[in-house]
C-alpha positions as CSV (number, residue, x, y, z in Angstrom):
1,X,14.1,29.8,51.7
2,X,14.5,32.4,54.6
3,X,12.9,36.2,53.7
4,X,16.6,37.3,54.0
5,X,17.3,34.7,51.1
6,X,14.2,35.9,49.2
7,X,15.8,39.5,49.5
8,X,18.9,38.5,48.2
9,X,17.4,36.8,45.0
10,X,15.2,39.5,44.3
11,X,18.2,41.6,44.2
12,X,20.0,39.6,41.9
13,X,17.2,39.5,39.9
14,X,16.8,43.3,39.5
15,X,20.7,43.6,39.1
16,X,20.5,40.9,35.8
17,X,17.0,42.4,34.6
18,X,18.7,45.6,34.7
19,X,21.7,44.8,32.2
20,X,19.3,43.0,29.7
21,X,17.5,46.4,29.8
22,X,21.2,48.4,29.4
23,X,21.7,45.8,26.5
24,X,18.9,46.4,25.0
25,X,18.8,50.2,24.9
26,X,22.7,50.2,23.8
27,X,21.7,48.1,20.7
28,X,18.3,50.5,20.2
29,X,15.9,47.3,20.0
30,X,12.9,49.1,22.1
31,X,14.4,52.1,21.8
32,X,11.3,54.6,20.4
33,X,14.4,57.0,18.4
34,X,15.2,55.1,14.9
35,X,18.9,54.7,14.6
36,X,21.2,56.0,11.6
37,X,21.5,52.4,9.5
38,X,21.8,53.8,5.9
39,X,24.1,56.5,4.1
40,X,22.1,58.1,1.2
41,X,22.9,61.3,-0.8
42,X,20.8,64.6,0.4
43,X,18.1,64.2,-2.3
44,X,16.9,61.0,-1.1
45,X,17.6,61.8,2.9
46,X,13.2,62.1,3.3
47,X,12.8,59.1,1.5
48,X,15.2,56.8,3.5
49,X,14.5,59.0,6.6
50,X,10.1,57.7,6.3
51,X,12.3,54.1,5.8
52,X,14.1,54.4,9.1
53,X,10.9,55.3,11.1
54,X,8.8,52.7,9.5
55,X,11.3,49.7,9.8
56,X,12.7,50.2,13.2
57,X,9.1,50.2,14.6
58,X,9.0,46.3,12.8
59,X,12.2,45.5,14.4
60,X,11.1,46.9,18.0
61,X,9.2,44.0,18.9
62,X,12.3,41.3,19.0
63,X,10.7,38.8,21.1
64,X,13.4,35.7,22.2
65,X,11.6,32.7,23.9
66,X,14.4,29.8,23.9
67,X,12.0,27.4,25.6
68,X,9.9,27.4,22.2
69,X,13.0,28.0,20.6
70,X,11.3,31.2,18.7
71,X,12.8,34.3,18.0
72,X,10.1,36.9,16.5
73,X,10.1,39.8,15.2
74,X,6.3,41.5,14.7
75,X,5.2,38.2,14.3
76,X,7.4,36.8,11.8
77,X,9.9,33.9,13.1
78,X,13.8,34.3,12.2
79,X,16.6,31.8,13.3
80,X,20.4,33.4,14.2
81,X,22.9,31.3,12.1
82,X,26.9,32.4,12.7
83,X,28.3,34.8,10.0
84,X,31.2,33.0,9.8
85,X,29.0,29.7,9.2
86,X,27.8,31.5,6.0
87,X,30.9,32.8,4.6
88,X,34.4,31.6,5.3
89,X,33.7,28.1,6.9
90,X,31.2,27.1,4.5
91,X,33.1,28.4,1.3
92,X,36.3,26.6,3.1
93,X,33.6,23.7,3.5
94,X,33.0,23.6,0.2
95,X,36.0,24.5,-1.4
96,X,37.2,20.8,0.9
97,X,34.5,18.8,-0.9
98,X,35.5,19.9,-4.5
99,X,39.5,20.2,-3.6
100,X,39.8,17.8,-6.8
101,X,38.4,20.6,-8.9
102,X,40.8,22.9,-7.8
103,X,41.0,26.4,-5.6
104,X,39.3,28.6,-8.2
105,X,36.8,26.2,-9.6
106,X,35.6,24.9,-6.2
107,X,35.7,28.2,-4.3
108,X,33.6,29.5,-7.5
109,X,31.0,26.7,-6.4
110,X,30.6,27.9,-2.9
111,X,30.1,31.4,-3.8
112,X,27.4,30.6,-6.7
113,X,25.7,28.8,-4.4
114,X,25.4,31.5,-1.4
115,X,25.0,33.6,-4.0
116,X,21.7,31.9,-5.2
117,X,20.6,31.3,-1.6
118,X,20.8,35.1,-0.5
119,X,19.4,36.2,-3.8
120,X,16.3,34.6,-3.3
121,X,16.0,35.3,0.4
122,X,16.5,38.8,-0.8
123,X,13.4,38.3,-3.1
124,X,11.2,36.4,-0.9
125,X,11.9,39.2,1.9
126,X,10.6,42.1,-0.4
127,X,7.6,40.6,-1.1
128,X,7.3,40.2,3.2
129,X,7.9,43.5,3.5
130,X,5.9,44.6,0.6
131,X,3.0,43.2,1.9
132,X,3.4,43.7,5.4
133,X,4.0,47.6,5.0
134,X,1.9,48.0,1.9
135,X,4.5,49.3,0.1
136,X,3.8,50.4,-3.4
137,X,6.5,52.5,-5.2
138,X,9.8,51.0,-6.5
139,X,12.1,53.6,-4.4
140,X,9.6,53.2,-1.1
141,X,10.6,49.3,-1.0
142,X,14.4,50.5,-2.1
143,X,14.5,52.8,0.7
144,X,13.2,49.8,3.3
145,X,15.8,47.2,2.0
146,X,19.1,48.7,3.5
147,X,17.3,49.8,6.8
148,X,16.2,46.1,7.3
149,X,19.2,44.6,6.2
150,X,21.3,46.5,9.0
151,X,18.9,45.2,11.6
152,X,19.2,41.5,10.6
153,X,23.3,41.8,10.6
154,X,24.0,41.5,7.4
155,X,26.0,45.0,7.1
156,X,24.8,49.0,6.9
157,X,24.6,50.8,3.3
158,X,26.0,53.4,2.1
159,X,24.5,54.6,-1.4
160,X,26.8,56.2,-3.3
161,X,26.4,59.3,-6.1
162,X,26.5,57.8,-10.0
163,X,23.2,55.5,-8.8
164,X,20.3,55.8,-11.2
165,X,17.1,52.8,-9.6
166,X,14.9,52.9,-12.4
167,X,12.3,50.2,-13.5
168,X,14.1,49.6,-17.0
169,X,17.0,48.3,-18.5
170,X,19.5,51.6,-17.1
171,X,18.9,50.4,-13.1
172,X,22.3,51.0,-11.8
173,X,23.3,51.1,-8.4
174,X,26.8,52.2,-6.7
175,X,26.9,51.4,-2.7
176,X,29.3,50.0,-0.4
177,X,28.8,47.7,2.8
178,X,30.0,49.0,5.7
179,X,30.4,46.6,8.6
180,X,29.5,43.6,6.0
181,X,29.6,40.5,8.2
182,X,31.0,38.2,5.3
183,X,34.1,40.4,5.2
184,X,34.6,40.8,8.9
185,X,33.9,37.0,9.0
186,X,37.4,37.0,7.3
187,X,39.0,39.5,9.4
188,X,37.6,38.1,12.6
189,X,39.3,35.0,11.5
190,X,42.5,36.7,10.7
191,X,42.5,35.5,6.9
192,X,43.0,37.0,4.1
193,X,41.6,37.0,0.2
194,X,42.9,37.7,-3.0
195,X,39.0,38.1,-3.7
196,X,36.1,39.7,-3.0
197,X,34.2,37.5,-0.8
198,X,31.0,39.2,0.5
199,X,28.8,36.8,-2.0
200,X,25.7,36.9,-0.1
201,X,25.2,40.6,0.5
202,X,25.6,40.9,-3.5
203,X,22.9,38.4,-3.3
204,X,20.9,39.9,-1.1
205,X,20.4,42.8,-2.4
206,X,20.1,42.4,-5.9
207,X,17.2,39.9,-5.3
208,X,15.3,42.7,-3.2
209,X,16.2,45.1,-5.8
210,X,15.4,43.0,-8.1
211,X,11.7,42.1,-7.2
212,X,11.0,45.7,-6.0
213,X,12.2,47.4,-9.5
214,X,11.0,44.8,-11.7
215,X,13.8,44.2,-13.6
216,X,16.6,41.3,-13.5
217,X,19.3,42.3,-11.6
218,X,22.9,40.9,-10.2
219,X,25.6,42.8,-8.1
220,X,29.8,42.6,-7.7
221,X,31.6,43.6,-5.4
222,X,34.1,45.6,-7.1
223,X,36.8,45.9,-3.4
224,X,36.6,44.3,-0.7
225,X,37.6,44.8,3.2
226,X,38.5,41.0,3.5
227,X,41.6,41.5,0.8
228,X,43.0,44.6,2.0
229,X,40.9,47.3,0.4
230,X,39.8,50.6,2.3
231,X,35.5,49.2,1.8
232,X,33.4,46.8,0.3
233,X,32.1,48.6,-2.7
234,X,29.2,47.0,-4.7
235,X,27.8,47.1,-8.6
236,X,24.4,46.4,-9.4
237,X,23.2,46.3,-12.5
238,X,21.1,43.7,-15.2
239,X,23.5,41.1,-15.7
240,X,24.0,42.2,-19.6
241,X,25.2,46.0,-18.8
242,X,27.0,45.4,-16.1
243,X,30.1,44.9,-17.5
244,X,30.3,48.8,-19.1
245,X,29.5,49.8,-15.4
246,X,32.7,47.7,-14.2
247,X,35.2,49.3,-16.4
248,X,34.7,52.5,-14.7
249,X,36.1,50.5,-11.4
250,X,39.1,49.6,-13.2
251,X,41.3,51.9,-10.5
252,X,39.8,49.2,-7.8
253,X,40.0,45.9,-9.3
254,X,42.8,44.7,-12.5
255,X,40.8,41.9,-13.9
256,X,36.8,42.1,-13.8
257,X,35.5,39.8,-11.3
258,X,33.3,36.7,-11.9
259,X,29.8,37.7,-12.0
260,X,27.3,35.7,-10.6
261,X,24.0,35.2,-12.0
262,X,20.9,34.2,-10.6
263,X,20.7,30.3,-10.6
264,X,23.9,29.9,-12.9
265,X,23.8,26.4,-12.4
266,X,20.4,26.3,-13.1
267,X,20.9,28.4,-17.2
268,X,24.1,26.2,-17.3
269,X,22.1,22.9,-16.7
270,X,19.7,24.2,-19.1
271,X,22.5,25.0,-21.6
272,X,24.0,21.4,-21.5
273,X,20.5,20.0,-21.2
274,X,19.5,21.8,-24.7
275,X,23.0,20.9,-25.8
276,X,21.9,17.2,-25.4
277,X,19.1,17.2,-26.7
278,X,20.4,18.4,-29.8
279,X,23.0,15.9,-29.9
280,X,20.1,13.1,-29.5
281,X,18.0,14.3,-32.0
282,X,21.4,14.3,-34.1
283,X,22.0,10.4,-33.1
284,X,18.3,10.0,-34.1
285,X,18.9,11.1,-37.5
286,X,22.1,9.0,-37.8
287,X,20.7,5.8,-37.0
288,X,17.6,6.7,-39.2
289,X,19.7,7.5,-42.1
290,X,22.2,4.1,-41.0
291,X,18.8,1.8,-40.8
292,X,17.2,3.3,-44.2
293,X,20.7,3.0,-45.9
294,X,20.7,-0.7,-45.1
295,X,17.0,-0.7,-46.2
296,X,17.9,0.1,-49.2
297,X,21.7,-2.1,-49.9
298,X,19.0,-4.8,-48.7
299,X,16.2,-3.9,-50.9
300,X,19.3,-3.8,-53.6
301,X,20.5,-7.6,-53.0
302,X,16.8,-8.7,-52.8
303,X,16.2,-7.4,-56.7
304,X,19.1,-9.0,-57.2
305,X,18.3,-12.2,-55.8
306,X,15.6,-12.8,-58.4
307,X,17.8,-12.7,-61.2
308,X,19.7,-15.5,-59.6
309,X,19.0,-19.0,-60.3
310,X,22.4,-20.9,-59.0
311,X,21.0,-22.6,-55.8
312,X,24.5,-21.5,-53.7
313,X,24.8,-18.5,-55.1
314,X,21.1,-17.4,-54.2
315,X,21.5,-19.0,-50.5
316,X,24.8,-16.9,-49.9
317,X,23.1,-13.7,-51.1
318,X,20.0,-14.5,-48.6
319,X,22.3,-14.8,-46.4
320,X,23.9,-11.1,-46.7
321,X,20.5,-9.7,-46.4
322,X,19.6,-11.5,-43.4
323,X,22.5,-9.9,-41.6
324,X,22.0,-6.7,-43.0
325,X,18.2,-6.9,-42.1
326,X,19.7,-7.9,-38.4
327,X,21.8,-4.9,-38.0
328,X,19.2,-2.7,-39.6
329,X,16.4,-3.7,-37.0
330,X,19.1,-2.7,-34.1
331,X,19.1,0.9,-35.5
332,X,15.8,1.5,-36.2
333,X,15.1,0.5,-32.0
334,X,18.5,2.8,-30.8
335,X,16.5,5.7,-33.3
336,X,13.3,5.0,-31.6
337,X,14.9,4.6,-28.3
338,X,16.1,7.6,-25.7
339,X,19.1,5.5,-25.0
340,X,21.5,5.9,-27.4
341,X,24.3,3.3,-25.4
342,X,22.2,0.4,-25.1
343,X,19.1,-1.5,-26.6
344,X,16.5,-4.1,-24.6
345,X,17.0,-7.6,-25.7
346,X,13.3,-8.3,-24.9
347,X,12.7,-5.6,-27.6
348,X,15.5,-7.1,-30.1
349,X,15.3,-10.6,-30.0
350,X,11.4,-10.9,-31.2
351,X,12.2,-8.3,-33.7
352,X,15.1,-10.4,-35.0
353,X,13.8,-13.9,-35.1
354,X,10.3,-12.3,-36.6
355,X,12.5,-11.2,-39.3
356,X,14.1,-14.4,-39.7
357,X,10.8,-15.9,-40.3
358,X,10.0,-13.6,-42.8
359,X,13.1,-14.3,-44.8
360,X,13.3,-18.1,-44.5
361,X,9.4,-18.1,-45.1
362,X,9.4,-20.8,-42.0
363,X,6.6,-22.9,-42.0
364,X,4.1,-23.7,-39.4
365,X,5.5,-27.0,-37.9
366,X,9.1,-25.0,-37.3
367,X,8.5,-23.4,-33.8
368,X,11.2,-20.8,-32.7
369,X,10.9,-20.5,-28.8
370,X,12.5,-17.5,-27.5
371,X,12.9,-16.7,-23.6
372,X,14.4,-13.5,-22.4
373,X,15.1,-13.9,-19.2
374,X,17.1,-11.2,-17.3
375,X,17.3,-8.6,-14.5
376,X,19.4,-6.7,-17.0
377,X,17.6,-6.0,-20.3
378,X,19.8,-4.0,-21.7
379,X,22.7,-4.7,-23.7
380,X,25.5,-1.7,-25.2
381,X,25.6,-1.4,-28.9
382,X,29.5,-2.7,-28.3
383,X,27.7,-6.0,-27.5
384,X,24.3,-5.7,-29.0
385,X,25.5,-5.9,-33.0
386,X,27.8,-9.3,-32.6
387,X,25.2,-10.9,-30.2
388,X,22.4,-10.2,-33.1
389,X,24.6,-11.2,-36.0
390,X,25.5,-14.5,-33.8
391,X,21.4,-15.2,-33.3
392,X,21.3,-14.2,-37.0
393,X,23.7,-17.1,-37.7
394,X,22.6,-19.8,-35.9
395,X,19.0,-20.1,-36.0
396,X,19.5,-18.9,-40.1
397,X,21.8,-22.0,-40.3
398,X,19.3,-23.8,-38.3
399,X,16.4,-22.9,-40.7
400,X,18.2,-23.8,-43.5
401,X,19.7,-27.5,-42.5
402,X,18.4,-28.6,-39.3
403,X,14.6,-29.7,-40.6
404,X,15.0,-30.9,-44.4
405,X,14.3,-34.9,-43.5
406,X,11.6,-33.3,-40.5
407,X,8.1,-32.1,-40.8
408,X,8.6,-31.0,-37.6
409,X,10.8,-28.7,-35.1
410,X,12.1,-26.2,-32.4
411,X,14.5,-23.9,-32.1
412,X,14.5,-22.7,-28.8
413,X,16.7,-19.5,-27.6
414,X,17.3,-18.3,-24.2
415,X,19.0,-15.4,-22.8
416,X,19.6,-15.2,-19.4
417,X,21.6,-13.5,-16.5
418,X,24.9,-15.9,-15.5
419,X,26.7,-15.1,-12.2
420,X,30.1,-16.2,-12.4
421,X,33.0,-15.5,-10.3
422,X,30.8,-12.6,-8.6
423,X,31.0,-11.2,-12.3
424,X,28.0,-10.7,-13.9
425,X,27.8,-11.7,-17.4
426,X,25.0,-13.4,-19.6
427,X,24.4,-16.7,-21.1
428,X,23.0,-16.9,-24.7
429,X,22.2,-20.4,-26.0
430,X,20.7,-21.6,-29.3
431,X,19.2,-25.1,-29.3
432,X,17.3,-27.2,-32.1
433,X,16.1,-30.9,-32.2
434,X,17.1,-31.2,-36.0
435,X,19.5,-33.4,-37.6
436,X,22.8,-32.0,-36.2
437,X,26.0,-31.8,-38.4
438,X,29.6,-32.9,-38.1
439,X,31.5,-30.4,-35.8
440,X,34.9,-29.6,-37.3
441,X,37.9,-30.0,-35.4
442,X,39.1,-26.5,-35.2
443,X,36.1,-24.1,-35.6
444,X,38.7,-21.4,-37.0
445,X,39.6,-23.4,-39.8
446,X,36.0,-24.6,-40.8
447,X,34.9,-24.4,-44.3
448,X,31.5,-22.7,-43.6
449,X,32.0,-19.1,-42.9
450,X,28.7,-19.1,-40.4
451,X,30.7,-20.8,-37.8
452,X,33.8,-18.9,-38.6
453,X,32.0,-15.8,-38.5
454,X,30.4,-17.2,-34.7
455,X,33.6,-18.0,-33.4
456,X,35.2,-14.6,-34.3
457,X,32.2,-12.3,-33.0
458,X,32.5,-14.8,-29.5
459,X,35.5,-13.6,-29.5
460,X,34.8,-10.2,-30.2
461,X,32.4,-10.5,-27.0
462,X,35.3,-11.7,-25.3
463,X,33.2,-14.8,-24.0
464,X,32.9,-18.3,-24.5
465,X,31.8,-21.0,-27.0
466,X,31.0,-24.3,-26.6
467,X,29.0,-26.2,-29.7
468,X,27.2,-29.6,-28.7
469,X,25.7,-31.6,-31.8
470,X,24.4,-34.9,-30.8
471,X,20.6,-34.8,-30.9
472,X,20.1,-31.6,-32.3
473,X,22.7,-28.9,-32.3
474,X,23.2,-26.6,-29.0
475,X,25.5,-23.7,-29.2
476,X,26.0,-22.1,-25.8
477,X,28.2,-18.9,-25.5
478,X,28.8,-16.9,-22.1
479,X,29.6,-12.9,-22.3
């Protein structure tokens, strides 16, 4: 490069060095004068004035170095994100995703949820700024809110007369946003709203308010620029007085707006989860009362059993409480469960057959081999109570007739996962090595009502039976 090319580039240098200076001073960054940011009444001009001085000085040192892509301000890093990123594109964004929820519900979504986000960047910023300025009284950190939030772009304040900060229940605070960069997002994109949309300055600056005052606060903006109205005027407030303090804004707004809360979601969630658990404590109880009620019908037939001595009659009364005992063993796991929809079968099944023994007094040489077998262990209650009464059938039945000429035998159960027809379903079957019996010809019609009562809960499964009874008896049914 020739020293006539050097010149030239110096030149151009000085010329573009020059305008970032002109920039700078227009916008007051290093200027050493504090700009105007805040509108206050006359008796707190001193306070806000000592405000102004102390937060431009923090906002003087704006240091931008893309190549470490850091933008810092006295040492703290912040990151430039579009205004209209944060209000109109992202509650459009939003309002897309939920568009099966509706235009109110979903748009009510996007704004809760800028509204939590500001709210707590308004709370984690006070503390900053608490800290960094040592900044003790209430009204010192009030007064250093509204400068810094007109340096970071969010919009200037203007506090209005009516406004009583205090550290108690009675905070109340009347302001407006001038400039609010959520409204002009709107304007900027020539749209207009039937609704107040400047969500995260009411966030904002109830969350520094907020943690400066002590005192849980929200704010709602009462008019807004973005739907036609002359400013953006703001009502803080604790979220159970607010609502007197919006009735005296009746001459801005017909309805009284939506007002957000801090985490909303978060109450609501814990609402619904206490709701829940109410509801499951109230399940609890049911099956508890269900199981001790067929405790006792069962407890009833048993004291009756011993006054019978016809043979039949006492094996058809065993019976009965055998299936009663079944069903009441599958409420007392739903009441000891957390799932209220389904049970385990590895949990059911031993509980079940161990009953059986019980009841039928089975000896040592009858072995009752039971395999559970299954990526899915749980079964609904839909399914649960005819698959245990059908178990309760067969190996009762099997107890009872298979073995009388043996001194041996085994019952063997499995329950297994079946893919069939990329369906998945299961596969229950029952097997002995007894002395088998004569299957009828049409199950429906048979004169025993176990295997009519198998056939119909099958059904009731909406699965499939098949009965083998050559050596032994196998009953196989797919659900």
């Amino acid at each position: 490069m020739t020293q006539k090319e050097e010149i030239i580039h110096l030149k151009k240098e000085l010329t573009s060095l020059k305008s970032e200076l002109a920039l700078l001073k227009k916008n007051n960054v290093n200027s050493s004068k504090p700009v105007k940011t805040v509108i206050v009444p006359k008796e707190l001009k001193i306070l806000f004035d000592d405000a102004e001085n102390k937060v431009s000085k923090y906002h003087r040192s704006l240091k931008i170095t893309p190549e470490k892509a850091t933008i810092e301000i006295s040492d703290q890093r912040y990151v430039l994100v579009r205004a209209s990123a944060l209000s109109i594109e992202f509650l459009e964004g939003i309002m897309s995703y939920y568009a099966e929820r509706g235009e109110k519900e979903s748009l009510s979504i996007g704004k809760n949820i800028l509204f939590d986000l500001a709210h707590l960047i308004g709370v984690e910023d006070a503390k900053n700024f608490q800290q960094l300025m040592k900044l003790k009284d209430p009204m010192e950190m009030l007064a250093a809110g509204p400068v810094h939030f007109a340096y970071t772009g969010w919009a200037q304040v203007k506090l209005k007369p009516g406004s009583k900060p205090t550290t108690d229940q009675n905070f109340v605070l009347h302001y407006s946003h001038p400039f609010s960069f959520e409204a002009d997002s709107w304007i900027n994109a020539g749209k207009k709203t039937t609704e107040p949309v400047c969500v995260m300055n009411s966030g904002y600056s109830s969350g520094w308010c907020e943690h400066s005052f002590g005192v849980k606060l929200t704010a709602v903006e009462v008019s807004c620029r973005a739907k036609g109205d002359a400013e953006c005027i703001f009502v803080m407030a604790p979220p159970d007085k607010i609502q007197s303090y919006l009735k005296k804004h009746a001459e801005l707004t017909k309805n009284i707006p939506e007002i957000p809360t801090f985490l909303q979601r978060k109450i609501m969630e814990e609402k619904l989860a206490e709701s829940l658990n109410q509801k499951e404590q109230l399940l609890k109880e049911i099956h508890h009362r269900v199981k001790n009620n067929l405790q006792i019908i069962s407890s009833l037939l048993n004291l009756q059993l011993h006054t019978i001595n016809d043979p039949i009659i006492h094996s058809k009364f065993n019976e009965s409480i055998s299936r009663i005992k079944s069903m009441g063993i599958l409420h007392d796991l739903l009441y000891r469960s957390k799932d209220f929809s389904s049970i385990p079968v590895s949990k059911f099944f031993p509980a079940l057959v161990n009953s059986l023994k019980d009841s039928y007094m089975v000896k040592e040489e009858i072995k009752i081999d039971l395999d559970v077998h299954t990526n899915k262990d749980k079964l609904n209650i839909d399914s649960a109570i005819p698959c245990g009464l059908i178990l309760n059938e067969i190996i009762s039945n099997a107890l009872k007739y298979a073995f009388k000429d043996q001194k041996n035998g085994l019952i063997k159960v499995l329950f297994t996962d079946l893919h069939k027809n990329k369906k998945h379903k299961f596969l229950l079957t029952v097997s002995d090595n007894g002395a088998g019996f004569v299957l009828p010809k049409n199950i429906k019609e048979s004169k025993t009502l176990g295997l009519r009562l198998i056939h119909g809960l099958v059904q009731q499964l909406d699965g499939d039976l098949k009965i083998e009874s050559k050596k032994g008896t196998k009953f196989t049914i797919e659900f």
